[in-house]
Every structure is written in C-alpha cells, then in structure tokens.
N, C-alpha and C positions, 0 to 999 in steps of 0.2 A: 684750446683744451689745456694746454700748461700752462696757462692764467688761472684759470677753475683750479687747477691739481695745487698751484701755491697756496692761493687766495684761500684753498678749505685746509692746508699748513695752517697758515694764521691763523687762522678763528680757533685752531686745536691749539694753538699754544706752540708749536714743533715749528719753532723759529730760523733755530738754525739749520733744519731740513729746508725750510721754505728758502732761505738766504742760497743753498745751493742751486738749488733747482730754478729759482731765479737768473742767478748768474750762468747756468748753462744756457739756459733761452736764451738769456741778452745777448747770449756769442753768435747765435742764430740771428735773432735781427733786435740790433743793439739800437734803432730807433723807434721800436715799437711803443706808443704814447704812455700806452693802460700799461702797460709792465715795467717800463721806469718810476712810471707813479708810486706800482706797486711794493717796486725795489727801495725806493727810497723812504715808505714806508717802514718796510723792514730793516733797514739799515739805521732810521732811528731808534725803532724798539729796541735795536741793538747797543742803541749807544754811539751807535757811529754817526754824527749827527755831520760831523764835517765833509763825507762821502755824501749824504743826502743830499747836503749845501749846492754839494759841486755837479748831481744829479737834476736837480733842479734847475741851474744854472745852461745844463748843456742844453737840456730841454727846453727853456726857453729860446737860444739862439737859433734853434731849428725849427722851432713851432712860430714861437713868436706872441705863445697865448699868455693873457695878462695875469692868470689865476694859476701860471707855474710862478712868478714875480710874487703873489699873493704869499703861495705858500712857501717859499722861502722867506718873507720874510716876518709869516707869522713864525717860522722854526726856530729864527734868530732872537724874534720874542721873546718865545717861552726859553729860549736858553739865556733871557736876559741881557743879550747884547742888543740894547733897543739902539742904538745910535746908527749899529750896521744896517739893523732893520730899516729904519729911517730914509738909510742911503739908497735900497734896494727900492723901496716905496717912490722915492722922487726920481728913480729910474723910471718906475711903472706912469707913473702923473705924466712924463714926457712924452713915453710913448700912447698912452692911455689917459689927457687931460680931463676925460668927461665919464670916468668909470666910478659907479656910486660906491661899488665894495673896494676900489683904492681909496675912496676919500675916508671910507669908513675906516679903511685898517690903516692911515696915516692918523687919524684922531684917536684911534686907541693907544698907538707908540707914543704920542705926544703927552698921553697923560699917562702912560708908564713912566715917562720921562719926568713928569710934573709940571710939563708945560699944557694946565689946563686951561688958560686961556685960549689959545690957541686950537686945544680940542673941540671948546665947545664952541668957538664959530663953523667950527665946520659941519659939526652935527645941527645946530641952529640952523644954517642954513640947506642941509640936508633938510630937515625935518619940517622945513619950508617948502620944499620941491614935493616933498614925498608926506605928506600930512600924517596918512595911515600907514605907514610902514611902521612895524612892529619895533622891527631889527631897530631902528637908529632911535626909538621912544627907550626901548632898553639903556641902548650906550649911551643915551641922551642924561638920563636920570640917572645910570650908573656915575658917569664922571659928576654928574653935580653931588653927587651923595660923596665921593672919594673925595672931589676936592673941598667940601664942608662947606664954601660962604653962600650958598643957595640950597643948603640941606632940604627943607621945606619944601621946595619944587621939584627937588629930584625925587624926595618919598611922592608928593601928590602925580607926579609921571609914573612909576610904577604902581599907586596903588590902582590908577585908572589902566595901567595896562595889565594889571591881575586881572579886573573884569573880562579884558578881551580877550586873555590868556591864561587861564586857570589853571593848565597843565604846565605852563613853560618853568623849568626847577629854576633858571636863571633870574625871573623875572623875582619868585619868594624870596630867593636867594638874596641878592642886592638889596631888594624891599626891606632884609631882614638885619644888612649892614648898616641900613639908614634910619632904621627905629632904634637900634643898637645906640647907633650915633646920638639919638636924641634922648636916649635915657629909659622909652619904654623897654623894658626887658622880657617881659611879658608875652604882647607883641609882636614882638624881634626873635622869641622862642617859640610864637606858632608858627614865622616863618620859617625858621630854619628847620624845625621838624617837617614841615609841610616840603621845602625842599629835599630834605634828607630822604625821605620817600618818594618821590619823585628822580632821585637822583637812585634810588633804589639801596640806597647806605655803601653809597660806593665814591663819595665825594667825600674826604677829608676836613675841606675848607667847611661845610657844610655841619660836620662834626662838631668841631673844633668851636665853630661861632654857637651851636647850640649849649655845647660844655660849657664854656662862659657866660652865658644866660642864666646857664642852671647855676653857676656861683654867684651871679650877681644877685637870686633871687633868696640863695641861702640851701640852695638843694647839693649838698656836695657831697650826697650818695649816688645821686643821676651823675653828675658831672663825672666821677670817679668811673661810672660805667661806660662813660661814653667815650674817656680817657683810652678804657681796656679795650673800645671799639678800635681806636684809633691804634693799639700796639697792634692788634691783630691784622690791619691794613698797612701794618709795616712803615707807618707816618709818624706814629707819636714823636720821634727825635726830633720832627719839623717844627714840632710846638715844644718848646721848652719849658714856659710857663706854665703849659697844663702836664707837662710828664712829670712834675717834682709832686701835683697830688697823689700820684701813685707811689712815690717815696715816702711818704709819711706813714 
C-alpha cells in the first residue's frame, strides 16, 4: 500500500513528499526490492544521484540481480562517467558472461567512449545470434551512423527497421542523425518531426536536430520557433548555437 501511496507521489510531481514517505517505509523493511528501486528513482529526480549509486549497489549484494548492475551503470552513463560505467559493466560480464542486455549496455558505453570498434563487434555479433531483435538493429545502425565510416549501412539498418517499426521515436530519430549526416536535410527534417511527435514535443534532442534542418533549408522563421520550443523546455542553454537566433 505505501509503494501505491509513493509511486502516485511521483507521477503528481510532489517529490519531496514521495522522498519522505519513502524513507519512513525503508525504516520498516529496508530490504524491500520494488521500494529501493523506487527510492532510488526518486533520489535521482532529486539530483542526488550518488545516494541512488550507492542504493543500487546495496541491492545488488543482497539480490545479486544483474539489471540492479544494469541500472547503475546506465545512471553513471547518463551522468557521463562512462569509464565508472564500464567498470560496473565488466563486474556484471563476470558475474553474468552470457547476458544479451550486459553486452548490449557494454557496447553502448564503448561508444560513448568512442571506442566504436569495439562496439560494433559486439553488436555484430549480437545481431548474429538474435537476427530479429529489434533493440541491437537500432544500436547496431545507431553507432555506425555516430561513428560515420559505415554511415550508408547504418541509415539502410534503420530505414529497414522503420518498416518494422513505425511507431518507435528512437528508430526516426537516429534515421534522422544519419541523413543529417549525409546531407539530405529534407529527409532528416521528416524524421525528426516524425520523431518529435512521437516523442510527443517533449525531447529536446529531437528539437534541436529539426531546428537545424530548418537552417539548413533556409526556414529560419521555423527554426526560431522551434528555438522558443526549446526555451520553454527549459533546454535552450544546452544548445548554444541555436540560442543566439533568438538574440538576433
């Protein structure tokens, strides 16, 4: 019942309600799975991402599940400490040598890193084992599109999995980084709208690559409004290059 009472905390937004009432439960039974989960949930949207770390952490040495490993060290990701990530990852490969979503989230860190050769053997060889797996045809064509010497294959991998996948925003998304990349703007500007609704205008990146579309095509009335999207998302600072149209 105090799981439900947090958990509809969150979704209202009344965080740091949900943060107490959390921590009274935990004092109740501090190894409950689903409520640390949830704890460390909210102890990121808090910012406190280094309590989450260490939540994560404890949970795995009591559980021993390979997807609390996971999620710490996508947390360390997205905070940009890929190398810690890394190290959490080849904890997980130790205990976990034959798990597809560890090999998966070691070849995403690797080419955050920019060691995409290394990513894409793994994904190759994933997508060897698992033909039609969706998930590793994405990050498959995602990194060859990122890393640029196989651009061509990585667009012809995503445009065959739009067909499969019509709704997935990720899949237009990338699709729309890797026409970008080749010069159609066009394009790369159906995909990023086509994502941007999909994503429901609540993705930034998704934004940002359209607004640039719109410059490169000569539309820098659209770009300027897509700009004012992104101040009102509280992101524009993120994009520098596109905040100074609004200065003009």
């Amino acid at each position: 019942m105090e799981y439900e009472k947090i958990e509809e905390l969150v979704n209202e937004g009344k965080i740091e309600e949900a943060l107490r009432l959390a921590e009274e439960a935990l004092k109740e039974n501090p190894d409950d799975y689903d409520l640390n989960l949830l704890y460390a949930d909210i102890l990121e949207a808090l910012g406190k991402s280094e309590k989450a770390l260490e939540v994560y952490e404890r949970l795995y040495e009591l559980y021993g599940d390979v997807d609390l490993l996971l999620a710490k060290a996508d947390l360390l990701s997205r905070l940009e400490r890929n190398e810690d990530a890394l190290e959490v990852i080849k904890r997980a490969e130790e205990d976990h040598p034959y798990d597809r979503d560890v090999k998966i989230m070691k070849a995403l860190i690797l080419a955050n890193l920019g060691r995409y050769g290394e990513a894409k053997e793994i994904l190759e060889t994933l997508s060897e084992q698992y033909p039609e797996d969706p998930e590793i045809k994405l990050y498959l064509g995602t990194v060859l599109i990122d890393e640029g010497e196989e651009l061509d294959r990585g667009v012809d991998i995503l445009l065959q999995l739009r067909e499969e996948e019509p709704e997935n925003p990720y899949v237009w998304y990338n699709l729309g980084v890797g026409l970008y990349k080749m010069g159609d703007y066009l394009k790369a500007a159906e995909c990023f709208e086509k994502a941007d609704s999909l994503f429901e205008g609540e993705d930034p990146d998704a934004i940002y690559w359209l607004a640039q579309c719109m410059l490169k095509l000569g539309n820098k009335r659209l770009a300027q409004e897509l700009a004012e999207r992104l101040l009102k998302l509280g992101a524009l600072e993120e994009y520098e290059d596109l905040s100074k149209i609004l200065e003009k």
